[in-house]
N, C-alpha and C positions, 0 to 999 in steps of 0.2 A: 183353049183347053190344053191345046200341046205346048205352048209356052207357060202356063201355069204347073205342065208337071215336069217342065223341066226346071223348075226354081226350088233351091235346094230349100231342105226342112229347117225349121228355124234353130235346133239346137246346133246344127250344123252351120248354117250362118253367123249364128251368132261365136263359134268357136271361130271360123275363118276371121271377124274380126277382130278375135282377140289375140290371133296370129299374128296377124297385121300388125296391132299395136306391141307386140312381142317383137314382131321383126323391125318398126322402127326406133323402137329404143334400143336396139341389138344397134344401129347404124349411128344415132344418137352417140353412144358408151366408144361403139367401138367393139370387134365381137374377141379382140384379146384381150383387151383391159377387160370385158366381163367374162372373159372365162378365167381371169386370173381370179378376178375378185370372188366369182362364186367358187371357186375352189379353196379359197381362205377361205371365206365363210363354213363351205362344209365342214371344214378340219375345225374351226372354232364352234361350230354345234356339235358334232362329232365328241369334241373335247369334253365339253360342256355336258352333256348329256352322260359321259359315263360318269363325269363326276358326282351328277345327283342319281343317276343310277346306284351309285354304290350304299345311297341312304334308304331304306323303305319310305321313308316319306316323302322325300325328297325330287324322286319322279315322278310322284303327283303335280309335283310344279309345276311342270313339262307342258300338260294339257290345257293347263288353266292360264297358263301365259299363250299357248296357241291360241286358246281359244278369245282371251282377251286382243291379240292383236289382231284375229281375223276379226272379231265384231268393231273395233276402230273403224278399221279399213273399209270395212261395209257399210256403215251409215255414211261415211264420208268420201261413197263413190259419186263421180261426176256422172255418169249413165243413167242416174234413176228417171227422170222423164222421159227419153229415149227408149226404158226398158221396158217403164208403164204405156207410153204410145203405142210399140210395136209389138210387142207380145206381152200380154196380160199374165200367160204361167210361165214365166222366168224363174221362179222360186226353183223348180228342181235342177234347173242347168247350173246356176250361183251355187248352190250346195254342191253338185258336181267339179265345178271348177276348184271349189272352194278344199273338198278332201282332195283332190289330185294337186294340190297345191302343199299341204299337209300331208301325202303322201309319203317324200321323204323323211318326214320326223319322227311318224308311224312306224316305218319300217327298222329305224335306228332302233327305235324304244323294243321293238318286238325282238331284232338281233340282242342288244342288251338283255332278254329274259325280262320288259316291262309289260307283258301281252296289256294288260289291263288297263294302264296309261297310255297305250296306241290305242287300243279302241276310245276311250273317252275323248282322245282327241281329235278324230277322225267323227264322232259324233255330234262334240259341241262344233267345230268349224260347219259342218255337216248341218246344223239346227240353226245355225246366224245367218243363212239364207231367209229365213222367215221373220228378222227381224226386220220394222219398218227402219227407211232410214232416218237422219236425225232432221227436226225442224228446223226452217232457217227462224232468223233470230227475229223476232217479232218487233214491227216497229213501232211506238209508243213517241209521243208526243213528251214525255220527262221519261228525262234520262240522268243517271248519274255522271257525273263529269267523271272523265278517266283520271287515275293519276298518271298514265303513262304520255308523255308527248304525241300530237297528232300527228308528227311527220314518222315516228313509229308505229308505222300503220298494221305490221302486223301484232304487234302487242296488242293494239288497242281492240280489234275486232279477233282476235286470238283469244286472247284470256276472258273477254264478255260472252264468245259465242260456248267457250267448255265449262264456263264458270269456275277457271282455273285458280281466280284470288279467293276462293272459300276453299279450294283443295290446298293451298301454300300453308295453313296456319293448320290444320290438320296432319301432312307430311312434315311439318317441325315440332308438332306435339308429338308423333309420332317416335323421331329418331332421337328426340331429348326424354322421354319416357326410359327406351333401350340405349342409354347412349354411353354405357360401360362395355359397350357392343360394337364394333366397328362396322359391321352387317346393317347397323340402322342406317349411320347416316347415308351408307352408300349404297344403300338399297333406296334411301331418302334421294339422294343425288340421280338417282338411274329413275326414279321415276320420274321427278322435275324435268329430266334432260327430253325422256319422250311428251312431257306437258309441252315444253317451250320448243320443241323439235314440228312440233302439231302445226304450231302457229304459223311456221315457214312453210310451208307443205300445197298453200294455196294462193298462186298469186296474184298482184294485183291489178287492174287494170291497165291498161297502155296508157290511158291518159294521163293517170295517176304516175304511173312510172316515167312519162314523158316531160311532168313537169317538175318532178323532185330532180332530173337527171341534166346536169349539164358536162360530163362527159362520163362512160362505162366507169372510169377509175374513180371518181370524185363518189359515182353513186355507190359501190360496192363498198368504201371505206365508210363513206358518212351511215350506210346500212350496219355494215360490220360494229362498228363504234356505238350506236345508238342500244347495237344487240348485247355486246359483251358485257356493257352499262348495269342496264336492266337484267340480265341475266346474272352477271356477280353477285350484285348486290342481292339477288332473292338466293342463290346459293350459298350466300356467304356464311349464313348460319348451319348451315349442313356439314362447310368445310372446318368452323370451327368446331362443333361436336366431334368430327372427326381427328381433330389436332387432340383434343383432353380425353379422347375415347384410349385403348389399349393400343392402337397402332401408330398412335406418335406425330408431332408437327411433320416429319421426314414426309410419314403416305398423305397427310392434309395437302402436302404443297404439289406432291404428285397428281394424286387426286386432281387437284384446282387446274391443274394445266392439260390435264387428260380431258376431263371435262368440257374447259373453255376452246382447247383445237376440235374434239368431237363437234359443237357449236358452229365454230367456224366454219367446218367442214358441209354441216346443213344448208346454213346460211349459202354459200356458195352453190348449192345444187340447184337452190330456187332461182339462180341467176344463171345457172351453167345450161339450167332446159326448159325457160323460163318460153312459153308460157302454157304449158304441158303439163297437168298437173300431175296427169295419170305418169309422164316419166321423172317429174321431181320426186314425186313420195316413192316412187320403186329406188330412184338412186340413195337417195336419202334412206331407207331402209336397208338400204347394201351397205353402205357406208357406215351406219348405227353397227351393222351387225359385226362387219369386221373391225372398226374401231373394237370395240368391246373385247375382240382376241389378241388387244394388245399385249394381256395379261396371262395367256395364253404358250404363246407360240413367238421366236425371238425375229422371225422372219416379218410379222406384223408392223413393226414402227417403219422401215423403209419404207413398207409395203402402201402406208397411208401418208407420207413424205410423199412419195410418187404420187397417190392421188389427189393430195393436197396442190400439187402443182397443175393436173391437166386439170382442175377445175378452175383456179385462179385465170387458167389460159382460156377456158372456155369458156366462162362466165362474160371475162369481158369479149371475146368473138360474139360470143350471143347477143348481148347488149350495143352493141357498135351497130351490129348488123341492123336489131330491131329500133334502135333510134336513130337510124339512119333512116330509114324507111317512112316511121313516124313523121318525119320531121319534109318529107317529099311528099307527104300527104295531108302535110298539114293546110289548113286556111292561111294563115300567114305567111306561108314559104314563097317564095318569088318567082316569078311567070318569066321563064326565057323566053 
């Protein structure tokens, strides 16, 4: 009895380990590179926010893209059997974390004079705790053959598992509908980039990784190449709309190259804290958000130069390390 009531309450535990995982990805990053990076980000929400503060409709947006990216994020947490084994009413701590996470966007929108857009966003984040998470992909005996290569593995179980190839001819009906608009296709572009952004976000097996890899640099480039491939070609019609739209071939070619490094940028995060998923999609989500204040703020373009580089450095550190390891573990490696 006296060691059961010395064991802390479960919402308390369960925040001690989301400290934890808070503090290893703090060591992970690096706690200067993330406090540089969260501090671009806030000046890029910061920005961002008064801008459609200054529309009455326009901070309605505000909640409904929080709200859209916390329920992402929530079906596609790794903890859910964890959560369901050891405590059964999780539902109000997940809501908890959930607005103290949206807490800052809240408070921006309320300084702003948006009371009504903070609350709603603090309500739906707040309400996406009680959604279930998402099913895994059902296995069936006929299956459609992909059209994407099988050594692009995250296309292949990417785009099957969001049913992403019936959203692609929707989003270009979409941005060719408005497309005397420059707002489509790149509202078209920004939504595809978090489609194909989705796909990298979960990685794949060691074994899998152990046998497409014959050295970190060979695999990061044949990945990179495989991504930008497939990933052009499904943008490519976006960046055209964008060329014959009012903003001119000039912002298409800009466009296309902001785009394909934001991409690249992904792609490296899956390999930089590979095989963590819970710290790729946090990095990966730092990295989407401060790209996107390219447009912003003129301190931004170095600002992802520099991180384009310690991920290139990191990626392969990470890789070297884990197939190195693989490969001393393996069945066929040699008995000194």
């Amino acid at each position: 009895m006296a060691l059961a009531s010395r064991q802390p309450a479960p919402p308390v535990a369960y925040l001690r380990l989301r400290l934890r995982l808070l503090g290893r990805l703090l060591r992970e990053i690096g706690w200067w590179r993330l406090a540089l990076g969260v501090s671009m980000l806030v000046l890029g929400v910061l920005q961002a926010l008064v801008v459609l503060a200054a529309h009455p409709a326009g901070c309605w947006l505000v909640p409904l893209l929080v709200g859209w990216l916390g329920l992402a994020a929530h079906r596609r947490r790794a903890d859910w059997q964890f959560l369901l084994m050891t405590a059964p009413g999780f539902r109000p701590w997940l809501a908890l974390e959930y607005v103290w996470l949206a807490l800052p966007v809240a408070l921006l929108l309320v300084v702003l004079h948006a009371t009504g857009p903070a609350v709603l966003a603090l309500t739906l984040v707040a309400g996406v705790a009680w959604v279930p998470p998402a099913r895994p992909a059902a296995a069936t005996r006929h299956r459609w053959r992909s059209v994407f290569r099988s050594e692009a593995c995250e296309w292949v179980s990417g785009m099957r598992a969001a049913k992403a190839l019936g959203l692609w001819p929707l989003l270009v009906g979409l941005a060719t509908w408005q497309r005397a608009s420059p707002l489509a296709p790149v509202g078209g572009l920004l939504a595809w980039l978090l489609v194909v952004g989705a796909c990298y976000g979960t990685p794949e097996p060691l074994t899998m990784l152990s046998l497409a890899a014959r050295s970190p640099r060979q695999l990061v480039r044949r990945r990179l190449a495989l991504g930008l491939g497939y990933a052009a070609a499904t943008a490519a019609p976006f960046w055209l709309l964008l060329g014959l739209s009012a903003a001119g071939w000039g912002a298409m070619l800009a466009g296309a190259l902001v785009w394909l490094g934001l991409l690249v940028m992904l792609i490296l995060c899956k390999y930089a804290f590979y095989p963590v998923s819970a710290h790729i999609r946090s990095t990966q989500g730092l990295v989407l958000a401060v790209g996107l204040g390219l447009f912003w703020h003129p301190a931004y373009p170095p600002l992802m130069l520099a991180a384009a580089g310690m991920l290139v450095w990191q990626s392969r550190r990470r890789l070297r390390a884990i197939l190195s390891v693989s490969e001393l573990h393996s069945p066929h490696a040699r008995n000194y």
